[in-house]
N, C-alpha and C positions, 0 to 999 in steps of 0.2 A: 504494500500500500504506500501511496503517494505521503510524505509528510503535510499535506497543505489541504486535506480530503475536507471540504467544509460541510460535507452531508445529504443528503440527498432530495432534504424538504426545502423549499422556499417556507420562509415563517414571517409575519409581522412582530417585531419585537426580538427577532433572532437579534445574537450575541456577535456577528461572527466581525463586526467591525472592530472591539475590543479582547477578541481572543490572544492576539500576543499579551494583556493584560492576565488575563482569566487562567490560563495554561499555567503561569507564577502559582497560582494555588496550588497546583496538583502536586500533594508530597510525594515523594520517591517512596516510603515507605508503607502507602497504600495498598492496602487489601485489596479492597476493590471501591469502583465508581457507581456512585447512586444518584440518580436527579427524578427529583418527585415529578415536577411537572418539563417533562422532554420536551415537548415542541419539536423544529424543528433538531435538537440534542446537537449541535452545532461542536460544544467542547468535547463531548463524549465524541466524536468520529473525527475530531481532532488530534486527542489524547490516543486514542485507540488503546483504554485499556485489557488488562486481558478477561477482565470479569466485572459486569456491572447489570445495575440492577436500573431499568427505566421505568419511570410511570406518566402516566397522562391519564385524565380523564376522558380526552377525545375517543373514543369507540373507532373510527374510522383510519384516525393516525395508526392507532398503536395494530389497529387489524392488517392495515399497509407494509406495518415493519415486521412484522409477521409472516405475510404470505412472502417480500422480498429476503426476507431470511431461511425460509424454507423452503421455495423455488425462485430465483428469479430468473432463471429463463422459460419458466411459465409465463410470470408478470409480465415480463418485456414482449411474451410472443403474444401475449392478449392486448400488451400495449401497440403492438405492431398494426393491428387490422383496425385499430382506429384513425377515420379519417381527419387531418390536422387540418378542419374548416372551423368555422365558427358555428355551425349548424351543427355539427357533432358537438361541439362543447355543449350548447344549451339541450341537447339530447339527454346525454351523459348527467347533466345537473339534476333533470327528472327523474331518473331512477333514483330507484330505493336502493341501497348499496345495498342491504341485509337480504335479497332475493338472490343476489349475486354469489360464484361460485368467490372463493378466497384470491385468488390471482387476478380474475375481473373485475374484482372491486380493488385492485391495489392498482392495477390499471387506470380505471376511472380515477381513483386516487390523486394520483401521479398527474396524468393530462389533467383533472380541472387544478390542480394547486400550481402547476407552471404553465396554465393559459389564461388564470383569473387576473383579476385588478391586482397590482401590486402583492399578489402572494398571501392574500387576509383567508383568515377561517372566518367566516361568520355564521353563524346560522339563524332560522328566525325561535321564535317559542317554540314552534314544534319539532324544534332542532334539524330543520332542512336547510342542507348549503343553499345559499342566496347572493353569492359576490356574483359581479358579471364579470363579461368578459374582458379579454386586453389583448393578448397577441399570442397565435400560433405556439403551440409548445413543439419540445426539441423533437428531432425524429427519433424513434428505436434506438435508431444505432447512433446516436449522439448521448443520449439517454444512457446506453449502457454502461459505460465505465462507471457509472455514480451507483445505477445499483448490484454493479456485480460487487464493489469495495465496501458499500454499507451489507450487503449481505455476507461479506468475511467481517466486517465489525462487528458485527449482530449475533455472531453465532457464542460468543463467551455472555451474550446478557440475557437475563430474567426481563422478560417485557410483562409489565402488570397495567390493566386498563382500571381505573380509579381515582380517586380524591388522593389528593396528597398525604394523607394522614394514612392511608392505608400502605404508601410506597415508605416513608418515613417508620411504620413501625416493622420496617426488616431490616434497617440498618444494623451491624454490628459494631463492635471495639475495632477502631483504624480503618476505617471504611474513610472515605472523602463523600460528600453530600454536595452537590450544585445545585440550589435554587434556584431559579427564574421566576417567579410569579406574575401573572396580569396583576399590572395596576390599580387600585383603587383608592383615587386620591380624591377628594373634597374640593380642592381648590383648583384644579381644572382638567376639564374633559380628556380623557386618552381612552384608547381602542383598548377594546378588552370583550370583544361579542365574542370570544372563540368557544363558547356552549350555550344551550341555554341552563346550564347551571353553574355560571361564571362564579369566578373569583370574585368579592365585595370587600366591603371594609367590615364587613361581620365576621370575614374570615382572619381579616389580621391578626385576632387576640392566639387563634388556632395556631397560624402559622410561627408566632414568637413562642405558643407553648413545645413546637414542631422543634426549634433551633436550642431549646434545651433540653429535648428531649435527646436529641442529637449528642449533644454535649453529655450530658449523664451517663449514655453508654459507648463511650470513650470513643467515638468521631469526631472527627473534624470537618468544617462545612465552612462555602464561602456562598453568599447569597448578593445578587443584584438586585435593584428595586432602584426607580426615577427617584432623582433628590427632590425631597419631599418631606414635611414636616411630619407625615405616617412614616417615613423613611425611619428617621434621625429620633421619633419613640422608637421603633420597631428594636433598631441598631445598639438603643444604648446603653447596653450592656457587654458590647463584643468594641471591635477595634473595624472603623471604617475608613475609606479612604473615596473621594470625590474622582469621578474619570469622567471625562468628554468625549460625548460619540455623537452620532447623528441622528435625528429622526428621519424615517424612511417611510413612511406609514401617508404622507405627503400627494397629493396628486399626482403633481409632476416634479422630475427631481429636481428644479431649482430652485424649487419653494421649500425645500427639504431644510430644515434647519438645526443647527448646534445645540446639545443639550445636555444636561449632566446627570447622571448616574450616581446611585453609593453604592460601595462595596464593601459588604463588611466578612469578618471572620471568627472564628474561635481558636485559628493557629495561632502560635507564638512570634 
């Protein structure tokens, strides 16, 4: 595998602008790599460690890393006989993924998350994707090097479909933990539709009970979250540090603008 593999999903809120950042976290003495809510898992296929534990509540994501980790020359050949129009994308968005055989729907997977608007999940209350369209996704065989490498990634990890509290209570003593959480900030609007049973600020008290529980059974975990006064409670008890990346989430990219980040830790 490539050193530079950034992953196979497009994500809004993906990490992979501050990864030379993030990759500092990983001790050498690590058991293994855990991140409760994966997303696109952008550090995990960076790190390439050799056992790690992903969760997401997405049903759809984590059934994607699945079917590409246990064929993806299935995936790729179901992905092949899809036509790269824009009339096949809104085809594809109608289906019910869960009528689908396992490789068909990572198929679908695949084509709507790199031909939607800007790479967003969204879905409505009855949890149906609803982003449109943007532009033609890659062929097959552009396509493949991304997921023949995540499915040699994939093969050391426990993929778990759930709440973060569920992926959080498998962690062990020397395990590393990456957090990403959606947003839930008070004082202004950010993208966070990636379910209809998103992340809130009801969840924060959860999530700081999460990073000492973390901590009680001798892990170590480094967590992101937009600076933010939910940030800077959340943090402060651990050690953070402010980083600059960019918002991506933007229409077009020139309206895309500079924005900051905490980072905090439990390492030394």
């Amino acid at each position: 595998m490539t050193a530079t593999f950034p992953g196979l999903i497009k994500w809004a809120g993906s990490k992979r602008q501050i990864l030379s950042t993030l990759r500092k976290y990983w001790p050498v003495s690590a058991k293994r790599y855990v991140e409760p809510f994966a997303g696109s898992a952008c550090l995990f296929f960076d790190l390439k460690p050799h056992a790690a534990v992903l969760g997401d509540l997405n049903e759809n994501l984590m059934r994607t890393y699945r079917a590409v980790r246990t064929a993806p020359g299935l995936v790729l050949e179901s992905y092949s006989r899809l036509s790269r129009a824009k009339t096949t994308y809104y085809c594809l968005r109608r289906l019910d993924p869960s009528r689908l055989a396992d490789a068909t729907a990572a198929a679908r997977f695949l084509f709507l998350n790199r031909s939607c608007f800007n790479g967003l999940y969204r879905t409505n209350l009855q949890g149906v994707f609803n982003v449109p369209y943007a532009a033609p996704p890659p062929t097959a065989k552009q396509l493949a090097p991304s997921v023949f490498l995540a499915a040699e990634a994939l093969r050391g990890a426990t993929l778990l479909t759930g709440d973060f509290e569920a992926t959080v209570s498998r962690v062990k003593r020397d395990d590393f933990v990456y957090l990403d959480p959606p947003y839930a900030l008070r004082a202004r609007r950010m993208f966070r539709e990636y379910h209809q049973d998103g992340f809130t600020e009801a969840d924060l008290d959860r999530l700081a009970a999460s990073l000492r529980e973390i901590e009680a059974r001798g892990a170590h975990f480094a967590i992101s979250y937009a600076d933010s006064s939910e940030a800077r409670s959340l943090f402060r008890e651990w050690t953070s540090v402010r980083v600059r990346t960019r918002r991506h989430i933007a229409g077009f990219s020139d309206s895309r603008r500079f924005t900051y980040e905490l980072l905090a830790t439990n390492l030394p």
